[in-house]
N, C-alpha and C positions, 0 to 999 in steps of 0.2 A: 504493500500500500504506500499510494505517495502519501510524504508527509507536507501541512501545510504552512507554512512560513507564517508566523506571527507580525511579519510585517502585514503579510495580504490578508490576516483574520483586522488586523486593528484597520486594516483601510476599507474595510468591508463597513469595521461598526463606524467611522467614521462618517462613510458616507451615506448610513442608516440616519444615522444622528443627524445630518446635514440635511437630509429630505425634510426628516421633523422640523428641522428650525426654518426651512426656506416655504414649509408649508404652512408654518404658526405664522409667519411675517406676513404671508398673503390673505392668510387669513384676517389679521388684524387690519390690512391693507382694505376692506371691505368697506363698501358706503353703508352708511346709519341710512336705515332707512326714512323717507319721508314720514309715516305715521311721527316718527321719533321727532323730528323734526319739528313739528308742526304742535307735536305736544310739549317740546321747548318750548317756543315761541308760545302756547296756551300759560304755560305756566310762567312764563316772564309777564301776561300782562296783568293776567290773575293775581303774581303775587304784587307786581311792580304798580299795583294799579294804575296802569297802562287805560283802562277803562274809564278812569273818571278824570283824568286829562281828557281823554279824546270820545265823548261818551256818545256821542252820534253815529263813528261807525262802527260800532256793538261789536269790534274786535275779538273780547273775549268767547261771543257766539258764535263766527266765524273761525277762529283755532279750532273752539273744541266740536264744531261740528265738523269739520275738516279730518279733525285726528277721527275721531270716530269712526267715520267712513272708512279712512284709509287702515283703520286698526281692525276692522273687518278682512280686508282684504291680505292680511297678513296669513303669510302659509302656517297651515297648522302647526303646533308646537307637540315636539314631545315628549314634552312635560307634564305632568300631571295636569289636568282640567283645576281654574282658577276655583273653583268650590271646592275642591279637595282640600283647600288651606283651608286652616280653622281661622286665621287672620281672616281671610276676607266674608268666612262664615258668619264672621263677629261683626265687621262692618256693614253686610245687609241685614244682619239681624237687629242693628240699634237702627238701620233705617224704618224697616219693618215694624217697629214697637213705636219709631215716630208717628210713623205714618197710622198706627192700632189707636195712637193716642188722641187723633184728632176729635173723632163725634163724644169723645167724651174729657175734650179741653174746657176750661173755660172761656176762652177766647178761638173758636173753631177756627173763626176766619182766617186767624193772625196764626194761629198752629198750622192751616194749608197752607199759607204764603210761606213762613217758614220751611217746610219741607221740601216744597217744589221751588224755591225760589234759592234756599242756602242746602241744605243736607243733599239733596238731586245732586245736586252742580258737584259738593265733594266726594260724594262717593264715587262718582262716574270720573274725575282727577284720580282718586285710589283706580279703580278698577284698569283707566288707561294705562297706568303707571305699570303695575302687576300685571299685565298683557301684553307690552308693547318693548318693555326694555329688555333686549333679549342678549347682549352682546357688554363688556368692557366700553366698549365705542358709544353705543346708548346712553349707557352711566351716564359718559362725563358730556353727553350733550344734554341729557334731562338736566343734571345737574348746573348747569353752566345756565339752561334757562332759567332755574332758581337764583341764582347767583347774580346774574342780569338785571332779575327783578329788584334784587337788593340794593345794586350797585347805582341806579334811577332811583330809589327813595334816599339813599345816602344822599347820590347829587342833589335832590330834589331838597332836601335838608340844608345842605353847605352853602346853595345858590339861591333859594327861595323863601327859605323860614326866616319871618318876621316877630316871630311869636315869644314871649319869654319861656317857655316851654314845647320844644319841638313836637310838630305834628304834620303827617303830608293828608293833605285831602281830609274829607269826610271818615274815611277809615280807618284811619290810624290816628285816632287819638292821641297824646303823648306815652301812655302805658303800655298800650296795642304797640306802635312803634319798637319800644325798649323790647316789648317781645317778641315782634317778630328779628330782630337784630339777636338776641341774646340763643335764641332758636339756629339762627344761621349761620353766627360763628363758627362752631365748630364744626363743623361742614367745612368749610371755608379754610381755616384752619389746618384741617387733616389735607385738605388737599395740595395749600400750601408745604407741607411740610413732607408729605409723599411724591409731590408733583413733580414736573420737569421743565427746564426752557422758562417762556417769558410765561407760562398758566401758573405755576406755582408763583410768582412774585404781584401777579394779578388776582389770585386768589390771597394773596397776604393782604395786599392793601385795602382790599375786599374786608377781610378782616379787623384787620386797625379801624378801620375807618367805621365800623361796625360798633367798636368801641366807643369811638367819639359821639357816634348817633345818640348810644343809651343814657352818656354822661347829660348830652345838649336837651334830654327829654327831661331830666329832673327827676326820672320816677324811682322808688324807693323799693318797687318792687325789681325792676330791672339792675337797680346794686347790689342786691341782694341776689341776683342769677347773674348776674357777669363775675363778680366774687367767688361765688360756686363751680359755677360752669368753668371760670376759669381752674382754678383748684383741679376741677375734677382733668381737665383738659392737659394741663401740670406732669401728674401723677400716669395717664394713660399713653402721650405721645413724646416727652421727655426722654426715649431712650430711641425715637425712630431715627431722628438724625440730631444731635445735643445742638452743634454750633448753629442752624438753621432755627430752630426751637428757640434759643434762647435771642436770637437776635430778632423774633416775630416778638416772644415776648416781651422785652427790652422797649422795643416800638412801640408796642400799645399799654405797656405803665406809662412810656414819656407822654402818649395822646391824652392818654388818661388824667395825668398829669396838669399836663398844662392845660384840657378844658375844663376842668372842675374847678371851677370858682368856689368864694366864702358861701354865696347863696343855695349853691347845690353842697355845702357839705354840711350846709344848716337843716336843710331840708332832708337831708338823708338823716341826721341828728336825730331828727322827729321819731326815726324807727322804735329809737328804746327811750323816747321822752330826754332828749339833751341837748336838741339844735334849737333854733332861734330862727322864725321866720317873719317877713313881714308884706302886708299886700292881698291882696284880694283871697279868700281862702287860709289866712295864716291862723285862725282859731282850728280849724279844722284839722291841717296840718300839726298842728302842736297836743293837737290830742292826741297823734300816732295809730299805732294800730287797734287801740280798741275806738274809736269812733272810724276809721276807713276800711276797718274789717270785722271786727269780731260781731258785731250787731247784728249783722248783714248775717254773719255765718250762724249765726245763732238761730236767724230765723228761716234761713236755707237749710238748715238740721233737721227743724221742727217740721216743716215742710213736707219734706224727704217723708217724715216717718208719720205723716198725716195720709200720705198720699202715697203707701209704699210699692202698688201695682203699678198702675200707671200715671201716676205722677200729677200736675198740675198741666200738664200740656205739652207739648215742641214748643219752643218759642215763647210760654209764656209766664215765664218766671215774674218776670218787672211786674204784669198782670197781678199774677198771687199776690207778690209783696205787696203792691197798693193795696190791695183789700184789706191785709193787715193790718191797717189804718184809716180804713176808709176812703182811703184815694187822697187825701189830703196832707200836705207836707211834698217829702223828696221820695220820689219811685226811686228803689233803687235794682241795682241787676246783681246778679247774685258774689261775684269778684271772687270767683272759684269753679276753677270746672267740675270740678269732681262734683261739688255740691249742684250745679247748673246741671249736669246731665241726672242725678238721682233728683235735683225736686223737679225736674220738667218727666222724664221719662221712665221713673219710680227704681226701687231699687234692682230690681232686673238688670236697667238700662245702666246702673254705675257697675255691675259686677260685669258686663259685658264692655264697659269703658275699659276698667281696671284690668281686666284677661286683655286686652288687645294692644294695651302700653306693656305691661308684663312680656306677652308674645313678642311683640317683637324688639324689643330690648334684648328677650332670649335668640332672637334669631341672630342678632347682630352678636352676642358673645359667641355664638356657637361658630361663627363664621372666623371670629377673630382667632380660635382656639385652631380650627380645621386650618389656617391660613399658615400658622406656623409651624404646619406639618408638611404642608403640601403646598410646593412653591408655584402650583400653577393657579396656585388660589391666591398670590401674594396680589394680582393687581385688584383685587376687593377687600385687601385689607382697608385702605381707606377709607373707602364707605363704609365700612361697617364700626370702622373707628367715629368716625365722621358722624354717622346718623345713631350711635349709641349716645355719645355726647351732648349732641341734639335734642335725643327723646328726654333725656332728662335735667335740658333744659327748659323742655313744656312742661316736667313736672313739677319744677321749683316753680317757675314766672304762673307757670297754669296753674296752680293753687292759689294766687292771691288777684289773677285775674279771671272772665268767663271766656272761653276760649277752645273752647269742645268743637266750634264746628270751624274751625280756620284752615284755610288754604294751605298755610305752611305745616299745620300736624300733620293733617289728611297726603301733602306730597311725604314728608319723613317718615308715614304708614304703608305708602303705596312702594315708597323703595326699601322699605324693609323688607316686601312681601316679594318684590320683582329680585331681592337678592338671594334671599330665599330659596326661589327657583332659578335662579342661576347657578346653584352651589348645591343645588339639593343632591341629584342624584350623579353628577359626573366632575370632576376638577375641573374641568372649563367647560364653556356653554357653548351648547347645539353652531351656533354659528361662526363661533371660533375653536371650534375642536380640528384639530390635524387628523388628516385622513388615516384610516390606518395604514403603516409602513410594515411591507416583510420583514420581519426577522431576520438580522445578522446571520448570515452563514455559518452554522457550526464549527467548531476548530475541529479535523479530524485528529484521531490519537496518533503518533508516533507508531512507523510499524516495528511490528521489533523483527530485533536483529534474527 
């Protein structure tokens, strides 16, 4: 028997191994497709409220009818069917109990408007999300539509806000603002600090500048999630690259810094009764958190456990609370999600809240875990780093504001579920998987003598 030359077995695996990587490159070399596309651009103007600048040409209703269509048209996946998730079982199922809760709201009308007019529109962002992003390349375009929208309300901030307390449009209050910023960071953040070329250095200043937003809003709830968030952000991405990390961080204490005036550290003061405010609002502020919270939760509690099936309504919490007093005095809203999804949609609908932040929080560890085993999973570390940090900056800032049915949860739900199934059943996804390659030639044995 001839014998085979260890040179022509390693040129063998060589050039096995070379097919692989010339077939991974073209793989990634792959156009995103348009659904994808188009549900960027949905979600920049959704989050960027892109809509209420230009509100005549109903933008928002043209993306997402757009993506829809073309999200039909996407070849089958094969992946498990999107109902297979219990994530997204939980997300029509708290539609479903909305929508159960109507004929028996207090306010019918204002519970349908609600449903069909905000819960519709998120869930159908979730379900695009979890449908459509199928690829690495997907990711960082959904994500980047996210990112877009941010990057317009920061401008929209720097170059427009006349206010002593930042706010853009009708939607973003100063509080809503600090949280949709405090939400987006670390996204932002991890991708910075994962990223490569001029998107990491664009997603950093994405970031800082995020910072500066929360400080120019004054809210007390948002110092208290950039505080956090940041910490938690510290301890989780600190060991991905140190010298990049610390020079992101370095930039946003100096922003931090130099925007924080005596008025915002007065006003943050107020948290535990010790700042000094003064001007329209400053008795209110200086009572701290038992007059801008505890009252409110007291009787979002009572609520809850008055009404533990189906709740006071979709929609119509501020309703209930006025009644609590006759309608007379301040309506307020309940400045807590947790508590806004159990007194509108009874306790059912907050144990199905709490499973579907829990869920996918777990999906994002499980990914982070499987990533460090398996290098073909390394390009979804970031996101999973990214939208864990995230989720649990909707649970600090979303505890002290209402904030259950926002654009920004429902897309950090909808990519938790789309990562999910990109990691579920194979190290890379259907679209960028390498074809299979034959097998290396066997080394034949030496014949003997």
């Amino acid at each position: 028997m001839r014998e085979t030359s260890p040179l022509t077995s390693d040129a063998h695996n060589g050039s096995a191994a070379g097919g692989q990587a010339r077939v991974r490159r073209r793989a990634t070399r792959q156009r995103v497709s348009l659904a994808v596309i188009f549900l960027a651009l949905f979600t920049f103007v959704v989050v960027g409220r892109i809509v209420e600048i230009f509100p005549s040409l109903h933008l928002a209703f043209i993306f997402g009818g757009v993506t829809g269509l073309l999200a039909l048209l996407l070849p089958r996946s094969r992946r498990p069917g999107l109902l297979k998730s219990s994530e997204v079982r939980a997300v029509i199922g708290l539609l479903g109990l909305a929508a159960l809760t109507i004929p028996f709201s207090l306010w019918p009308g204002g519970s349908l408007s609600h449903v069909l007019n905000l819960h519709v529109k998120m869930v159908i962002l979730f379900l695009l999300l979890a449908h459509c992003v199928r690829s690495p390349r997907d990711v960082n375009v959904a994500v980047w539509g996210l990112l877009g929208g941010i990057a317009v309300i920061e401008l929209w901030v720097f170059l427009f806000n006349q206010k002593a307390r930042a706010q853009v449009t009708s939607m973003y209050d100063p509080n809503d603002l600090a949280f949709v910023m405090v939400c987006a960071i670390p996204l932002a953040a991890s991708l910075a600090i994962h990223g490569r070329g001029i998107a990491r250095y664009l997603a950093g200043l994405i970031a800082s500048a995020g910072v500066a937003v929360v400080v120019l809003t004054t809210s007390r709830a948002g110092f208290v999630g950039i505080v956090l968030v940041g910490l938690v952000m510290l301890a989780r991405l600190w060991h991905r690259r140190p010298l990049f990390t610390a020079a992101l961080l370095l930039v946003s204490l100096v922003v931090f810094a130099s925007v924080a005036s005596e008025g915002y550290w007065g006003r943050v003061g107020t948290i535990w009764g010790a700042g000094t405010v003064a001007g329209p609002g400053a008795e209110y502020d200086r009572e701290g958190l038992k007059a801008a919270r505890l009252k409110i939760w007291e009787t979002g509690l009572r609520m809850a456990l008055e009404h533990p099936i189906l709740g006071v309504g979709a929609g119509s919490f501020v309703i209930a609370e006025a009644a609590t007093h006759g309608g007379r005095g301040r309506w307020q809203s309940p400045h807590n999600s947790f508590l806004q999804v159990a007194g509108e949609l009874g306790l059912g609908g907050l144990a199905l809240f709490v499973f579907l932040l829990y869920a996918t929080v777990r999906i994002c560890r499980t990914v982070i875990r499987r990533a460090k085993r398996d290098p073909q999973l390394r390009s979804y570390l970031w996101l999973a780093e990214g939208l864990e940090v995230s989720l649990y900056g909707f649970v600090i800032v979303g505890f002290t504001l209402q904030q259950a049915y926002s654009p920004i949860l429902y897309f950090l739900l909808g990519m938790s579920v789309a990562l999910k199934r990109l990691t579920a059943c194979k190290s890379v996804p259907e679209r960028d998987a390498p074809s299979p390659a034959s097998p290396p030639a066997p080394i034949a044995r030496s014949a003997q003598p």
